[in-house]
C-alpha positions as CSV (number, residue, x, y, z in Angstrom):
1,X,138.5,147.5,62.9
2,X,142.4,147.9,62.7
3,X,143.6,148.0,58.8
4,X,146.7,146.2,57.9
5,X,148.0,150.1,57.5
6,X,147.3,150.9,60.8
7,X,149.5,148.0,62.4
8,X,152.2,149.2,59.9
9,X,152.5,152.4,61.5
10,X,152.2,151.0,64.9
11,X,155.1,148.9,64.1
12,X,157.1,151.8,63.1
13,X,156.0,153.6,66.0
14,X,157.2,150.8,68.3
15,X,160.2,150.5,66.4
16,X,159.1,146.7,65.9
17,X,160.9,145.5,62.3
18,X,159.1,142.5,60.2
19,X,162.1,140.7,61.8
20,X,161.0,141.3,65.8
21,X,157.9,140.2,64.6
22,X,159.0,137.1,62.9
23,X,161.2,136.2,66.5
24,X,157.8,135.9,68.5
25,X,156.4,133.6,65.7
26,X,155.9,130.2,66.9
27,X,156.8,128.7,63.1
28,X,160.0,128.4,61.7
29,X,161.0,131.6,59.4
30,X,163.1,131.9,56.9
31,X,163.6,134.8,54.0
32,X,165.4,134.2,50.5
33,X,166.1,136.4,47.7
34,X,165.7,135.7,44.1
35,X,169.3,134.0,44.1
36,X,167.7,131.5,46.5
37,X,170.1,132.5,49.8
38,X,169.0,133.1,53.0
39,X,169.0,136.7,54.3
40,X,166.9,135.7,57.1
41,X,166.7,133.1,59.6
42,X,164.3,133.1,63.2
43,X,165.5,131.5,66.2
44,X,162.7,128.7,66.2
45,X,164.0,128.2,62.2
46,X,168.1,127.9,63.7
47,X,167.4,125.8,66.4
48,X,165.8,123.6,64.3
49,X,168.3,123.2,62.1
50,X,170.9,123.1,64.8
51,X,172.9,126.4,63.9
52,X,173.3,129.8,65.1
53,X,170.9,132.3,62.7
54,X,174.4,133.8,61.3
55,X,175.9,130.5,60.6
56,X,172.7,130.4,58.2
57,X,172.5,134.2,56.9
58,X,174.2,134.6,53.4
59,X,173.7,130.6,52.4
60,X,171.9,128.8,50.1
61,X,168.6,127.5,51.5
62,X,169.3,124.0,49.7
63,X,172.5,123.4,51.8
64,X,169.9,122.5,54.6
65,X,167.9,119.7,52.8
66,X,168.8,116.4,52.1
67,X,169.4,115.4,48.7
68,X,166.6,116.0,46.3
69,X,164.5,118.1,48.6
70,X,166.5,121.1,48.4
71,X,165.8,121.1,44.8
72,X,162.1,120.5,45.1
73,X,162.4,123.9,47.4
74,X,164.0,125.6,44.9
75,X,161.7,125.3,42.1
76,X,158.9,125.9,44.4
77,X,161.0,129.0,45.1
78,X,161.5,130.0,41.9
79,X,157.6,129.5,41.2
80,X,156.4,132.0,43.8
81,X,159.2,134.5,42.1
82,X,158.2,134.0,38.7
83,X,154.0,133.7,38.9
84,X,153.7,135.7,42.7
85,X,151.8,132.7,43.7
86,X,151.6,131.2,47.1
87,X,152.7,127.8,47.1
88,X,152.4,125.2,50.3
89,X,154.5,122.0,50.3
90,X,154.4,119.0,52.6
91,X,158.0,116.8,53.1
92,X,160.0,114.9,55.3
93,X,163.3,116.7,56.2
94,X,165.8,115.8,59.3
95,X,165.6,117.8,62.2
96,X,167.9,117.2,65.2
97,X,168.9,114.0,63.6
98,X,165.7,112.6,63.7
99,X,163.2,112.6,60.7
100,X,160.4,114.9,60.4
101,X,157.2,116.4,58.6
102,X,157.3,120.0,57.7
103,X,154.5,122.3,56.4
104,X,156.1,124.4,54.1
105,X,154.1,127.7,53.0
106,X,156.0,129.9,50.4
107,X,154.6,133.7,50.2
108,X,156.5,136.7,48.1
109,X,156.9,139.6,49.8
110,X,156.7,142.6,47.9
111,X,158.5,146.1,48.0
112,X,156.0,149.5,47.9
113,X,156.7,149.0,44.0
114,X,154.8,145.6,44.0
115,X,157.6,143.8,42.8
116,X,158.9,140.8,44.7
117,X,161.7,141.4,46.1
118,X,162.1,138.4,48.4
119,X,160.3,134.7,49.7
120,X,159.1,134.1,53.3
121,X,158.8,130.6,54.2
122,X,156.9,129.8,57.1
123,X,157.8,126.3,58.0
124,X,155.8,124.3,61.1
125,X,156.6,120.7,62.0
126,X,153.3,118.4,61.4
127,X,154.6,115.0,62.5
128,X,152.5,114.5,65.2
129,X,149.5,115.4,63.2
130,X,151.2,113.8,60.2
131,X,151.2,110.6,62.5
132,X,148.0,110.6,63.6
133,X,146.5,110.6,60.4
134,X,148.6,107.6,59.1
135,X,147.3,106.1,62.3
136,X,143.9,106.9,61.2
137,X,145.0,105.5,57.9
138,X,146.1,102.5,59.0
139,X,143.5,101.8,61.7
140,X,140.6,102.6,58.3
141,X,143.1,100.2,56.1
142,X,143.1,97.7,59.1
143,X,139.2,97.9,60.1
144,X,138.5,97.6,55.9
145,X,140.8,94.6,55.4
146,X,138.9,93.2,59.0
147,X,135.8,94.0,57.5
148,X,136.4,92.4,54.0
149,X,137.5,89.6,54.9
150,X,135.2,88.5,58.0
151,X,132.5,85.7,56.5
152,X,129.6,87.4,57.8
153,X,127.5,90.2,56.6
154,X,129.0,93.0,58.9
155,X,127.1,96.7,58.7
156,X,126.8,100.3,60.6
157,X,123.2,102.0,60.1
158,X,123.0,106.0,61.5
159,X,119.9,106.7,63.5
160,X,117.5,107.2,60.5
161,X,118.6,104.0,59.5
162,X,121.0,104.7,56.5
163,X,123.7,102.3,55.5
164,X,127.1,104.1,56.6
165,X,129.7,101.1,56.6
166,X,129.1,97.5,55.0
167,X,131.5,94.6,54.2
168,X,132.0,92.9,51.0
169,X,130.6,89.9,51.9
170,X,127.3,92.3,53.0
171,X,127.5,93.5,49.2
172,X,127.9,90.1,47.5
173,X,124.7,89.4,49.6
174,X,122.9,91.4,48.3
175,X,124.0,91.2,44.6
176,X,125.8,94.3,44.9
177,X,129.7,94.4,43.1
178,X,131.2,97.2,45.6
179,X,129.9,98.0,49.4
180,X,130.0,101.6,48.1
181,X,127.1,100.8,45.8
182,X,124.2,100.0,49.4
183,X,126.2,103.6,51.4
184,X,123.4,105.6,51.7
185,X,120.4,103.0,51.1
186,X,118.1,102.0,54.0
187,X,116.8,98.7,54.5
188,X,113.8,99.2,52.0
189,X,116.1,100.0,49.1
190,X,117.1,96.7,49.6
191,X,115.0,93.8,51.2
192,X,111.5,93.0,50.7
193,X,109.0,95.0,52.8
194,X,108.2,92.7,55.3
195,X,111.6,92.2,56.2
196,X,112.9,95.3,55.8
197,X,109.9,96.6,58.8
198,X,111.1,93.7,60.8
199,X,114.3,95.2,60.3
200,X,113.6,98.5,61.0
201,X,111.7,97.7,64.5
202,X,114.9,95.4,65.7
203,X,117.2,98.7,64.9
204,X,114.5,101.0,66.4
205,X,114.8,98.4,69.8
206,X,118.2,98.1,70.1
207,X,118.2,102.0,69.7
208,X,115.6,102.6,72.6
209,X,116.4,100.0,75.4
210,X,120.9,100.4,73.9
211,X,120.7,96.9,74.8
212,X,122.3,94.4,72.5
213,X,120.3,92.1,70.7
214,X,120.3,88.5,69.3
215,X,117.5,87.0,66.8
216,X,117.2,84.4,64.3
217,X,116.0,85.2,61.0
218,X,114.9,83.9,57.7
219,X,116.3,86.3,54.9
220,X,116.5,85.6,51.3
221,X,120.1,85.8,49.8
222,X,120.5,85.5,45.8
223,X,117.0,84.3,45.6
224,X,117.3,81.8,48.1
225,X,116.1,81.2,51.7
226,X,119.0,81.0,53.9
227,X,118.5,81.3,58.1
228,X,120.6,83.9,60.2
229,X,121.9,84.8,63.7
230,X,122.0,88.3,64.0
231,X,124.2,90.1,66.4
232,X,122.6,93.6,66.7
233,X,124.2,96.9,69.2
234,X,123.9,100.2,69.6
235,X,127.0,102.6,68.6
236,X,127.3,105.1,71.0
237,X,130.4,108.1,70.8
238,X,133.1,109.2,73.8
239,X,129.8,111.1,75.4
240,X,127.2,108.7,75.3
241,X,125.4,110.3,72.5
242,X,123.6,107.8,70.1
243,X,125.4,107.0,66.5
244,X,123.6,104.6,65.1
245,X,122.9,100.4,65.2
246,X,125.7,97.6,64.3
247,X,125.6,94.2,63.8
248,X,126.7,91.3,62.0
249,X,124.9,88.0,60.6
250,X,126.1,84.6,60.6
251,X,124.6,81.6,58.3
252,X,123.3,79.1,60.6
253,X,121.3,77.8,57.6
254,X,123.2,74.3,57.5
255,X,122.5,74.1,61.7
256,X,119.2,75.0,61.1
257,X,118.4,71.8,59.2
258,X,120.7,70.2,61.2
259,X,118.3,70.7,64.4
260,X,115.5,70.6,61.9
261,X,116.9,66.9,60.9
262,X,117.4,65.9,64.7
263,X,113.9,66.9,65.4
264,X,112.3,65.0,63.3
265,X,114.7,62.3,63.9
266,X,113.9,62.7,68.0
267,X,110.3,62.7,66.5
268,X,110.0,59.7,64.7
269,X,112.1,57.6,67.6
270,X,108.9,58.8,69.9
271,X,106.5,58.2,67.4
272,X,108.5,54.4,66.9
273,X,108.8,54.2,70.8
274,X,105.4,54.8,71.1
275,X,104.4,52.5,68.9
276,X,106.5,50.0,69.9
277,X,105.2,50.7,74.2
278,X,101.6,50.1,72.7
279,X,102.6,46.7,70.9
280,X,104.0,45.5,73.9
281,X,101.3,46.2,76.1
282,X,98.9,44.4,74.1
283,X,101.0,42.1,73.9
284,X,101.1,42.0,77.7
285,X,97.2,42.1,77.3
286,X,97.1,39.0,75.1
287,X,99.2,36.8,77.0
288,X,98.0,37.7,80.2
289,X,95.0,36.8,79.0
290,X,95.7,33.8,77.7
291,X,97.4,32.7,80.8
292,X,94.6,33.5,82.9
293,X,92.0,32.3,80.9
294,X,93.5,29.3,79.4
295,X,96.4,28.3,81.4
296,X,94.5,29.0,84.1
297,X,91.2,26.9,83.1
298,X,93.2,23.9,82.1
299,X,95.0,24.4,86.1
300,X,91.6,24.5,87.1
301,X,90.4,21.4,85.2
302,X,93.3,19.5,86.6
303,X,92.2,20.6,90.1
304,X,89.1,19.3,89.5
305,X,89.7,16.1,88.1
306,X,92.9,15.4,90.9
307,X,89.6,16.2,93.7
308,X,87.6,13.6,91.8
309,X,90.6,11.4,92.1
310,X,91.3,12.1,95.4
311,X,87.4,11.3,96.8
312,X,87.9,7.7,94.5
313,X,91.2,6.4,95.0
314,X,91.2,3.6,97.9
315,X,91.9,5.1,101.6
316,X,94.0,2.4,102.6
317,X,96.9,3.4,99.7
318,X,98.0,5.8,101.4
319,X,101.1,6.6,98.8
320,X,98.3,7.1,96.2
321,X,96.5,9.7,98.5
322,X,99.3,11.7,99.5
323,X,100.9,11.8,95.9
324,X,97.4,12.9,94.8
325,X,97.3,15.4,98.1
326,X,100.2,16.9,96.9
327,X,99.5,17.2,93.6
328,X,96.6,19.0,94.2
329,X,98.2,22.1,96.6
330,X,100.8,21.6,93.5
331,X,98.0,22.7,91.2
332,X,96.6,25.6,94.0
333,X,100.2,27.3,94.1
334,X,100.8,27.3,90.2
335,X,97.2,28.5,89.9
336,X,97.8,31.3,92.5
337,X,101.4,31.7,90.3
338,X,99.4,31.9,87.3
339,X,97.3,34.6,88.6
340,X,100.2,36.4,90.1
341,X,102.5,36.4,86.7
342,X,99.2,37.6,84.4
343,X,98.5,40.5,86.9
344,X,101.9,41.9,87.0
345,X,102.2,41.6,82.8
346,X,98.6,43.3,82.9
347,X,96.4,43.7,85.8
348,X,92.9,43.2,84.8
349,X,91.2,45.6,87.5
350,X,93.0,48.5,85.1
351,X,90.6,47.8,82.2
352,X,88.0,46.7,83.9
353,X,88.0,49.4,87.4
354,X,90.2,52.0,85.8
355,X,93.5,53.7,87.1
356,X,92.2,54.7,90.6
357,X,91.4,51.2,91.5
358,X,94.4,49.5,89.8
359,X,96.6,52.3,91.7
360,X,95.1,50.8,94.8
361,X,95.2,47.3,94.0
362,X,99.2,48.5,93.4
363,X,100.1,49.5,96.1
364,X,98.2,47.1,98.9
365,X,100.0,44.4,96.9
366,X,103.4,46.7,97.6
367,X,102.5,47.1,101.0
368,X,101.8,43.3,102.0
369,X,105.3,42.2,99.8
370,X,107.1,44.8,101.2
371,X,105.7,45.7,104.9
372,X,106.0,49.4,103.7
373,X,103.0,51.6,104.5
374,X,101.7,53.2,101.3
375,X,99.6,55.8,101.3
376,X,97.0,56.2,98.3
377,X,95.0,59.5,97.1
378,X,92.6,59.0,93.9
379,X,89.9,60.4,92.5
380,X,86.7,58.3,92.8
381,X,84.9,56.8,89.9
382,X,87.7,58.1,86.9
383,X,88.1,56.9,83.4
384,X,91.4,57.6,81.9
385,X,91.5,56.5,78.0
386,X,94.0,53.3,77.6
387,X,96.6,55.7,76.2
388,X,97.2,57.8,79.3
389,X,96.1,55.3,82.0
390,X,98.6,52.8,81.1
391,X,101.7,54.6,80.9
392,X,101.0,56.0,84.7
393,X,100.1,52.9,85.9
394,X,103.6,51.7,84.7
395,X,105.4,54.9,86.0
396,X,103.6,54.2,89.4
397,X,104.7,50.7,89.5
398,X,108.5,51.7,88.4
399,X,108.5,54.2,90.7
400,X,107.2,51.4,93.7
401,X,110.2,48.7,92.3
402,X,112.8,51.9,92.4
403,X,111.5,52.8,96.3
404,X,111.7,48.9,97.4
405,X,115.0,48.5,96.0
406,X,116.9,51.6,97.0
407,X,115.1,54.4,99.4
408,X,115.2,52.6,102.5
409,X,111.5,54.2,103.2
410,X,109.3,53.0,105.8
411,X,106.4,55.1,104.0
412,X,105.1,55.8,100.3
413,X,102.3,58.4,99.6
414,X,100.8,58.3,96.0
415,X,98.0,61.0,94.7
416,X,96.7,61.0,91.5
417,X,95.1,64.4,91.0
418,X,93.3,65.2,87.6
419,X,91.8,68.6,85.8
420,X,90.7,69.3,82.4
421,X,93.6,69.8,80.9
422,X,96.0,68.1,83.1
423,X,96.9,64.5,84.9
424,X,99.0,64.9,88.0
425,X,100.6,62.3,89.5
426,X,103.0,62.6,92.6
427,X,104.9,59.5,94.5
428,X,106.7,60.5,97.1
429,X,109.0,58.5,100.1
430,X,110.6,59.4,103.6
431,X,113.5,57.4,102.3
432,X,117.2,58.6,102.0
433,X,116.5,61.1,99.2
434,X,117.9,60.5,95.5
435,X,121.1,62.4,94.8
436,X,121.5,64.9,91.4
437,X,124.3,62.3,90.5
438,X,122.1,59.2,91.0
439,X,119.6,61.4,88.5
440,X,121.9,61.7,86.1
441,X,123.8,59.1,85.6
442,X,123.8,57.8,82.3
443,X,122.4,53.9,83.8
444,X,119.7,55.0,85.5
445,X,117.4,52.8,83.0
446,X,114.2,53.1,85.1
447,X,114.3,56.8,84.8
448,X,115.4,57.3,81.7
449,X,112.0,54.5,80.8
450,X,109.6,56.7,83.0
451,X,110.9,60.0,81.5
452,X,110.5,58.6,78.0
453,X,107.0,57.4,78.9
454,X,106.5,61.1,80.0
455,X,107.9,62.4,77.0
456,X,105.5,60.6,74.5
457,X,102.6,61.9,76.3
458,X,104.1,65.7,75.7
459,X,104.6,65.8,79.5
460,X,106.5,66.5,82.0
461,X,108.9,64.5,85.0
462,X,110.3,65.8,87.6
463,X,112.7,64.1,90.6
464,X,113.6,65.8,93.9
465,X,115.6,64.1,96.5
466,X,116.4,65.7,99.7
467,X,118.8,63.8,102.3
468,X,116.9,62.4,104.7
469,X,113.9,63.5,103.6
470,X,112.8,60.9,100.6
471,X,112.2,61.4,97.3
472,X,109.2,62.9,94.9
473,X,108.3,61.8,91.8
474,X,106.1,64.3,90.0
475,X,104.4,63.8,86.8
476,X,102.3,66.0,84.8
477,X,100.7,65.0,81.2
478,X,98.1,66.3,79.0
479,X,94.6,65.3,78.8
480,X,93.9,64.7,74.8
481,X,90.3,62.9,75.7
482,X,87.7,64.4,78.0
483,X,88.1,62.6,81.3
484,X,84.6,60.5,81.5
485,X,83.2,59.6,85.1
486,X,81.9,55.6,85.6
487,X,78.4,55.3,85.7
């Protein structure tokens, strides 16, 4: 290994003087003596400064700083002199007119005696490194004051799951004065256990698949139960290699019970709906009975007694007998009104043949009003409790009124297909097909009072028109009863 003696006598050798030396350094040089002037200058130091090295040889060093600083030099000057200590200064000093960060390192240099006989100053200009870390600064300042003041809980985990960077609103969450105090704490320091391995196997995720992730979670915050949406992403570095986990919470706690509110609300207006679609049809019941049974057996008594009349009355009054005549087909065509009115309110072949049948009875009525062939498919022999049975019955015959008054269809199939678990019941046309606008639009009352029907059964609706190809109408409910066959 060379000794620092060794490259002294290879500089005499060479004839190199600490001053050729000092010329090849890439750091400004200068050399004062005790009196503080300059006995030597390198060229990077006199270009610096904008002068020729002997317009700077024999001055004092504090003619080249600004006010203030030259004195600052010279008592760091003076120190090295007086204790032989090294001293390193950092200042802003103008350099080609333009401002500047110098690195100042004062050394003494010492004669063979050991006395010191002179001060080097090696001087190197650190704005750019001076200026990236104020931009470092400032970016940290910025990001903190970002951080501080965002509303949500904002962290940075590493890979073992370690708290690195929190907010203050992160802290104040979790009862803690500064974000300083959680640095270092992992997710059981401070949630309960449960949470804190629900935690842990989200961050573990995100960490495995570097997919971002989204959940909702209950957490408790100052002793109370409060519902988040948290944001949670890998942090990778410039190569890809894994950092860490991020994320950030927001309190959905007051749209939670919002939702929670409309859900119930949405609930109760079904249950109400319900209740009110069951009232009504027996209602329906009732007064279709007492139309057929009563109106109808007071028409029929009237028949009867206008057929006595008619057998008694003399032949020859021939205004009698055609009065009477007439009131009897009079009598016939509100009986056969009667009839038709108490069907259509409530069909008595549904309670007393089931859906399959009524479905039938349905549709030949359909076809011989309408002149539309209709097409039925049902099981045999089924029994669907009065709670599923009417509701389709009432789709079915919606779904009939909506075909005769807008599909221009020459042909309606209907199949009513059943399972365990599920009723299936599928209408469809080879009309001119429903558009999506004519779906949703807000007036579409029949619809929206088949979907609902749908609905309250937990089921589904579904309506596909193609142009030119009809419509279907498919419906699927749930079977809450077992299905029972006839005997």
């Amino acid at each position: 290994m060379v000794t620092i003696a060794e490259i002294e006598e290879l500089l005499r050798q060479t004839g190199l003087g600490l001053a050729s030396v000092f010329e090849i350094y890439p750091d400004m040089v200068f050399v004062v003596d005790r009196d503080e002037r300059v006995i030597y200058v390198n060229r990077v130091a006199a270009e610096a400064l904008g002068r020729k090295p002997e317009e700077i040889v024999g001055r004092g060093q504090a003619e080249f700083f600004r006010d203030g600083l030259g004195a600052r030099h010279s008592m760091a000057i003076q120190h090295v002199f007086d204790s032989g200590e090294p001293v390193v200064t950092e200042n802003q000093q103008d350099l080609h007119l333009r401002p500047v960060w110098i690195d100042t390192r004062l050394v003494p240099f010492r004669d063979p005696a050991g006395a010191i006989v002179a001060v080097v100053g090696i001087v190197r200009n650190v704005s750019e490194r001076r200026e990236a870390q104020e931009a470092v600064a400032l970016r940290e300042a910025y990001l903190r004051s970002m951080l501080d003041n965002f509303p949500y809980p904002v962290w940075f985990k590493d890979t073992a799951g370690k708290l690195r960077v929190v907010n203050q609103t992160f802290a104040s969450a979790f009862d803690k004065a500064q974000p300083s105090d959680l640095i270092g704490l992992d997710d059981f320091a401070i949630a309960p256990h449960e949470l804190a391995l629900h935690y842990v196997s989200d961050d573990q995720e995100v960490m495995r698949t570097r997919q971002k992730k989204l959940v909702e979670e209950e957490i408790r915050v100052n002793g109370k139960s409060r519902w988040f949406e948290t944001y949670k992403s890998p942090v990778l570095d410039a190569d890809g290699a894994l950092l860490g986990t991020t994320g950030f919470a927001r309190d959905i706690t007051e749209r939670r019970q919002l939702q929670e509110d409309q859900r119930r609300s949405r609930e109760q207006l079904r249950a109400l709906a319900a209740h009110v679609e069951s009232v009504r049809e027996q209602e329906r019941v009732r007064i279709a009975r007492e139309i057929h049974d009563e109106l109808g057996q007071s028409l029929t008594c009237m028949g009867m007694d206008l057929a006595f009349l008619d057998k008694h009355i003399d032949p020859e009054d021939r205004e009698v007998a055609a009065r009477v005549a007439a009131l009897v087909e009079l009598v016939k065509d509100t009986i056969r009104c009667v009839r038709r009115i108490s069907s259509e309110l409530r069909p008595s072949i549904l309670d007393d043949l089931g859906l399959g049948a009524a479905i039938e009875w349905l549709a030949h009525d359909f076809e011989t009003r309408t002149h539309i062939t209709c097409k039925v498919e049902v099981p045999e022999d089924l029994s669907l409790p009065f709670d599923r049975a009417t509701p389709l019955f009432r789709i079915c015959q919606e779904a009939l009124t909506n075909v005769t008054r807008h599909a221009s269809a020459t042909q309606v199939d209907i199949q009513l297909t059943c399972t365990d678990t599920r009723i299936n019941l599928a209408i469809h046309d080879n009309g001119r097909g429903i558009t999506d606008e004519e779906i949703q639009r807000h007036g579409s009352l029949g619809l929206l009072g088949m979907k609902e029907r749908v609905s309250i059964l937990g089921g589904t609706l579904d309506v596909v028109g193609k142009p030119g190809e009809g419509t279907t109408l498919a419906v699927q409910i749930p079977v809450k009863e077992q299905l029972a066959t006839r005997p």
